[in-house]
C-alpha positions as CSV (number, residue, x, y, z in Angstrom):
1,X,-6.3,-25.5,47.7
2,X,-9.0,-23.2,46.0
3,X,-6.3,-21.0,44.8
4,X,-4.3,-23.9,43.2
5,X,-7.5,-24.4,41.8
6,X,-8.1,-21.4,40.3
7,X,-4.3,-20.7,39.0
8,X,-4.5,-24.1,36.7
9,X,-7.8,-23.1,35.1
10,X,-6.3,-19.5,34.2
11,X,-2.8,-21.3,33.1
12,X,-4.7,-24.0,31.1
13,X,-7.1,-21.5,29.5
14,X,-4.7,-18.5,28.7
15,X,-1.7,-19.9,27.5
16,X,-2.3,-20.4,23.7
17,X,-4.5,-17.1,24.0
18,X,-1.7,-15.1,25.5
19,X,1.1,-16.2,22.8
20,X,-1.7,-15.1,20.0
21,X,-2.5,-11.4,21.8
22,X,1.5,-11.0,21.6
23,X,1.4,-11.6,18.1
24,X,-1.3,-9.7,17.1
25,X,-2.6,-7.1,19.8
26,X,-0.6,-3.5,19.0
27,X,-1.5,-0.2,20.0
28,X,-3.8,2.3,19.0
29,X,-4.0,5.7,19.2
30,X,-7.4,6.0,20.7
31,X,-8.7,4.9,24.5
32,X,-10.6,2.8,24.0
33,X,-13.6,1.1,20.9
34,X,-15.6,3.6,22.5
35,X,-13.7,6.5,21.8
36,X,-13.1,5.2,18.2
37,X,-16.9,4.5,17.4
38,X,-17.6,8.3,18.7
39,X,-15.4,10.0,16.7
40,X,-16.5,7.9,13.9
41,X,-20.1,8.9,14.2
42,X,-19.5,12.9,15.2
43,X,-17.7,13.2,11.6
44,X,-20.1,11.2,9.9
45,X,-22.8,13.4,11.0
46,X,-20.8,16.1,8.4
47,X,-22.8,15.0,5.2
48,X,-26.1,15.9,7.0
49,X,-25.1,19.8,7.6
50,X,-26.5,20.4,4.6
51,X,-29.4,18.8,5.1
52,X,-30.2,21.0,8.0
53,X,-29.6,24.7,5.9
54,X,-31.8,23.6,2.9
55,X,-35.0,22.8,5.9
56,X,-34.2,25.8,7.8
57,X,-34.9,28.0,4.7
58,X,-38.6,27.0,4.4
59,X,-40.7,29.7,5.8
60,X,-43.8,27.5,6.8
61,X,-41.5,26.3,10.4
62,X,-42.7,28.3,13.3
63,X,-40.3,29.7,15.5
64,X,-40.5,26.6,18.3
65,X,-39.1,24.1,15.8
66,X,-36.4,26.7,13.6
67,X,-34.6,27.0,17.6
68,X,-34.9,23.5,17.9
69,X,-33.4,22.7,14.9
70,X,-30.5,25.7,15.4
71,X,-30.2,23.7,18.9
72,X,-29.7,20.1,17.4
73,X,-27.3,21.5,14.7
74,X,-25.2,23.8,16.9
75,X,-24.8,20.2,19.2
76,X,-23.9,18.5,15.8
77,X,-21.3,21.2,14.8
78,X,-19.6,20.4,18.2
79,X,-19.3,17.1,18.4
80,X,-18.0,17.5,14.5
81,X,-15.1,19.6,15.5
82,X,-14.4,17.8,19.5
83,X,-14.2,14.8,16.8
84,X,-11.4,16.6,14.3
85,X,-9.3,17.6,17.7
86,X,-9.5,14.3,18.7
87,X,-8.0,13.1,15.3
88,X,-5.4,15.8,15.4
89,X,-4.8,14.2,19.5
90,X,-4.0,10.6,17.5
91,X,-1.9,11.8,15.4
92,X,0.6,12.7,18.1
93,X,0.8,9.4,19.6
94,X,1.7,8.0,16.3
95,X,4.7,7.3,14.1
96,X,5.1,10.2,11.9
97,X,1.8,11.6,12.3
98,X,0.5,8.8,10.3
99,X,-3.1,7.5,10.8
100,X,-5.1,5.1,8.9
101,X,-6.4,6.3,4.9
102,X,-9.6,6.0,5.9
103,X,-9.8,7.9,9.3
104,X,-7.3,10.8,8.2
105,X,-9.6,11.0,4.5
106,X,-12.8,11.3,6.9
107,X,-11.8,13.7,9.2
108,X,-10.3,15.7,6.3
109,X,-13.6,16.0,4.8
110,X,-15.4,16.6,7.8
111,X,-13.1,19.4,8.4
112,X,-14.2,20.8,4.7
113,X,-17.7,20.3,5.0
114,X,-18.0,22.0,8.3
115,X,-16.0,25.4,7.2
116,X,-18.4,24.7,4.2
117,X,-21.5,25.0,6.5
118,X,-20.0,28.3,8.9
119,X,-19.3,29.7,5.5
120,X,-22.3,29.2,3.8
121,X,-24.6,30.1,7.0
122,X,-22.5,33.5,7.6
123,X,-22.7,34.1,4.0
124,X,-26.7,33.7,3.9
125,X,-26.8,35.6,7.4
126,X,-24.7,38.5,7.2
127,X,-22.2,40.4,4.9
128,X,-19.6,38.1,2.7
129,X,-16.2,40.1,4.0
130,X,-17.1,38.4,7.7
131,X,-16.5,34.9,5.7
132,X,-13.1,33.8,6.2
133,X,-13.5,31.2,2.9
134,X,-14.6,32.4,-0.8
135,X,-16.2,29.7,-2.9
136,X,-12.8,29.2,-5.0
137,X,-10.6,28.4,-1.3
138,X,-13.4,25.7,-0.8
139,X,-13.5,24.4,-4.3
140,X,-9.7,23.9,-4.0
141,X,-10.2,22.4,-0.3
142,X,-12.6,19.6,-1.5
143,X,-10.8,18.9,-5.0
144,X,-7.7,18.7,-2.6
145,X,-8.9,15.8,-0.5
146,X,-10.7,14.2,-2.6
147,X,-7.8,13.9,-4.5
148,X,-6.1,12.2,-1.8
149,X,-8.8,10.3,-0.8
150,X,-9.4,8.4,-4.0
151,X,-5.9,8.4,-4.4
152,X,-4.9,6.9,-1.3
153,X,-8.0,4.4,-1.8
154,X,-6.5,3.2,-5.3
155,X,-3.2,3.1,-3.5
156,X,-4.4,1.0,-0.8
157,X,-6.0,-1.8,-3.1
158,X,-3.1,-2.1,-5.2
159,X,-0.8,-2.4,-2.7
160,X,-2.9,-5.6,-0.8
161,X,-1.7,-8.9,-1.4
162,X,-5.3,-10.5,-2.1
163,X,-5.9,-8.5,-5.4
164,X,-1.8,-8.8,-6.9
165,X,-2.5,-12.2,-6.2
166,X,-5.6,-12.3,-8.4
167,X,-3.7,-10.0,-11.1
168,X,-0.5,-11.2,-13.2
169,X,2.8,-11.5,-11.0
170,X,4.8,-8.8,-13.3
171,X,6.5,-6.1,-11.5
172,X,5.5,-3.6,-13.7
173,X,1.5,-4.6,-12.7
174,X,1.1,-1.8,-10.5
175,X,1.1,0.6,-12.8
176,X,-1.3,-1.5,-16.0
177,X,-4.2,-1.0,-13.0
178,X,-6.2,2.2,-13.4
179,X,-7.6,4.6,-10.4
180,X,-11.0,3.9,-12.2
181,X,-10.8,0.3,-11.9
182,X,-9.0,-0.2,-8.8
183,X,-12.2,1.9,-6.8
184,X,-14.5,-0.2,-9.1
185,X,-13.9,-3.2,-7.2
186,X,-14.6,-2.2,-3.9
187,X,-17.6,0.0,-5.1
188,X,-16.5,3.5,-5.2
189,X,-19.2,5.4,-7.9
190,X,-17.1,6.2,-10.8
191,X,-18.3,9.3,-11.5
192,X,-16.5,10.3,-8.1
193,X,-12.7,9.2,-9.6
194,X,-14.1,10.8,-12.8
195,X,-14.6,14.0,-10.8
196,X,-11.0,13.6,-9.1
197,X,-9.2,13.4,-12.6
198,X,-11.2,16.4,-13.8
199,X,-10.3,18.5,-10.7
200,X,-6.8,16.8,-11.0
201,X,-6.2,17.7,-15.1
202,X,-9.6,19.9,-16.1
203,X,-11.1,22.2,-15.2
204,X,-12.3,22.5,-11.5
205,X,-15.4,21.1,-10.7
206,X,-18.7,23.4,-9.3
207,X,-18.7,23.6,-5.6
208,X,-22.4,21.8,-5.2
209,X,-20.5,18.7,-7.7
210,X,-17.8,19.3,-4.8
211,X,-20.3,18.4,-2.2
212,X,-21.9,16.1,-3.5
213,X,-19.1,13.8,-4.2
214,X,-17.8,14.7,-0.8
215,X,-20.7,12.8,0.8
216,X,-20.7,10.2,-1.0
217,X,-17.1,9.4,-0.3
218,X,-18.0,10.2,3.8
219,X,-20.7,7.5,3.6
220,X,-18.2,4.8,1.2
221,X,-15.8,4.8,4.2
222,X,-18.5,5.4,6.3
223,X,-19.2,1.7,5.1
224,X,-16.4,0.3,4.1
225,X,-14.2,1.3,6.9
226,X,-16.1,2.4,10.2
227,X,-19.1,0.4,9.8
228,X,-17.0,-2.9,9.6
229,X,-14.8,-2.0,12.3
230,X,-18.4,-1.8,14.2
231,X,-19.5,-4.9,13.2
232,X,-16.3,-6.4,14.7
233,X,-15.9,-5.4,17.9
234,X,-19.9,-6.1,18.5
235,X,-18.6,-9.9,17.1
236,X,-15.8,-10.0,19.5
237,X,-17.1,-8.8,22.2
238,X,-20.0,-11.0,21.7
239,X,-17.5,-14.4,21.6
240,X,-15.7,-12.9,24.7
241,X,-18.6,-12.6,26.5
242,X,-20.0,-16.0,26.3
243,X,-16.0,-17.4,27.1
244,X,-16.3,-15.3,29.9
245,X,-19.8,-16.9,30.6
246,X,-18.2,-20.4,30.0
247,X,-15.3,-19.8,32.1
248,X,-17.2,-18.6,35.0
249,X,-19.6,-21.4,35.1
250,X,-16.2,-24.0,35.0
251,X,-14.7,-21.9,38.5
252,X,-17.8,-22.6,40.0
253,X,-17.8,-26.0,39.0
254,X,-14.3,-26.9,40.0
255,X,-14.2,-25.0,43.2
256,X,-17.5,-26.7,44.4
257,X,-16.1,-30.0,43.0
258,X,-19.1,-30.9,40.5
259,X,-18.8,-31.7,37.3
260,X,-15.9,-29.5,37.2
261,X,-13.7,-31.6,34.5
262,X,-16.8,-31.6,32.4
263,X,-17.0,-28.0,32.6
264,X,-13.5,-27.4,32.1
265,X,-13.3,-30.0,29.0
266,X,-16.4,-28.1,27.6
267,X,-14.8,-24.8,27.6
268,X,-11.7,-25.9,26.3
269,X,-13.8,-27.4,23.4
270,X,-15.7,-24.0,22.6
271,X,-12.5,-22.2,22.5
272,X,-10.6,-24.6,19.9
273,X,-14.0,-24.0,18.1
274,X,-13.5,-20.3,18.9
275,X,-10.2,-20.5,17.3
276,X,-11.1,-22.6,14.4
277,X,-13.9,-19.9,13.1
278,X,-10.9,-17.3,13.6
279,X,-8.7,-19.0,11.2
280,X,-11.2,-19.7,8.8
281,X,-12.9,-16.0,9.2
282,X,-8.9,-15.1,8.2
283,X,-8.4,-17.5,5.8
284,X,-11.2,-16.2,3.5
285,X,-10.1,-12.6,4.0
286,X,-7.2,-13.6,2.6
């Protein structure tokens, strides 16, 4: 009887939710949110390399807090380049190779800024033949993707529906949009698509101009891109939780026999309001 019980609560409840996780739920190349938030972090933590050779130069650090410091980078660099073979492990168990724009542009840079940092540090500590990279290879590495990084970023907006909708229904309209404005409407600095056109048509930009607009295109789809995705799953997770909550309370009411119609009624309720807040959280994406 208990399991009858129990096996109409679950049909009741999951029906309308299963038909929506077979239209929506795919799969994705990574584990689990985990995994996905980890590697997002590790090559993240690129932009701050830099940050760590300009300190290390000052001669006023004893020698207690310099191997502390060699300690916390060396850990860094790691977990920088266990992140880019991780990307590299996606992009097997995907179509064609082919990632998202925003993880393969971050990992791209990541990988640039960290041969950046062994270069530079090699450089400053030893002879420049053991360097494998001369300045002009890493020029050309971070005018290369930044390049496609912008570019795939101006692709990306043009081709959503929301802003062609806001924009005249010509066919021709993809190409009246510039790169400049595109990235100006989701808040990419222009002097970093100003940079791409002059490494693109001009002449190529100075390595530390290089850098610089390398981090600050890390930390835009550092934003834009892996900090939403965070934001997210701590949302969803949050709503499943408390269904969860809801939906244990309503077993125990119905196999104890108390209140258990209320409860069940209740939790039915929270879910249509669940759903209703989904549609609407859609609706205005759109």
């Amino acid at each position: 009887m208990t399991t009858t019980k129990v096996t109409t609560i679950q049909s009741n409840l999951s029906t309308k939710h299963r038909k929506q996780i077979q239209l929506t739920a795919k799969s994705t190349p990574w584990y689990n949110t985990m995994e996905f938030e980890q590697v997002g972090q590790s090559l993240l933590c690129a932009a701050t390399l830099f940050s760590f050779s300009s300190s290390s130069s000052s001669s006023s650090r004893t020698s207690k807090k310099r191997r502390r410091q060699e300690e916390e980078v060396d850990e860094r660099i790691q977990n920088i380049q266990s992140a880019i073979q991780r990307v590299a492990l996606w992009r097997t168990r995907v179509d064609q190779g082919r990632l998202p724009l925003s993880i393969e542009s971050t990992s791209n840079l990541a990988e640039v800024m960290l041969n950046d940092y062994t270069t530079t540090t090699q450089t400053n500590s030893s002879s420049r033949s053991s360097s494998s990279y001369t300045t002009m290879s890493l020029r050309l590495a971070y005018a290369s993707v930044i390049i496609r990084g912008v570019n795939g970023i101006a692709d990306s907006i043009q081709r959503n529906t929301s802003f062609n909708n806001n924009s005249s229904n010509d066919n021709n309209n993809y190409y009246t949009n510039s790169v400049s404005n595109l990235c100006d409407r989701i808040g990419l600095p222009t002097w970093v698509v100003d940079l791409r056109h002059d490494a693109s048509h001009n002449d190529l930009p100075s390595l530390q101009a290089l850098r610089l607009a390398s981090c600050t295109l890390l930390g835009f789809l550092g934003n834009v891109y892996w900090g939403v995705h965070e934001r997210l799953g701590w949302e969803v997770s949050g709503k499943a939780v408390y269904l969860l909550g809801l939906y244990k309370q309503s077993v125990k009411a119905w196999m104890s026999g108390k209140d258990g119609k209320k409860a069940l009624e209740a939790l039915k309720i929270k879910e249509e309001e669940v759903e209703e807040e989904e549609e609407e959280e859609e609706n205005d994406d759109d």
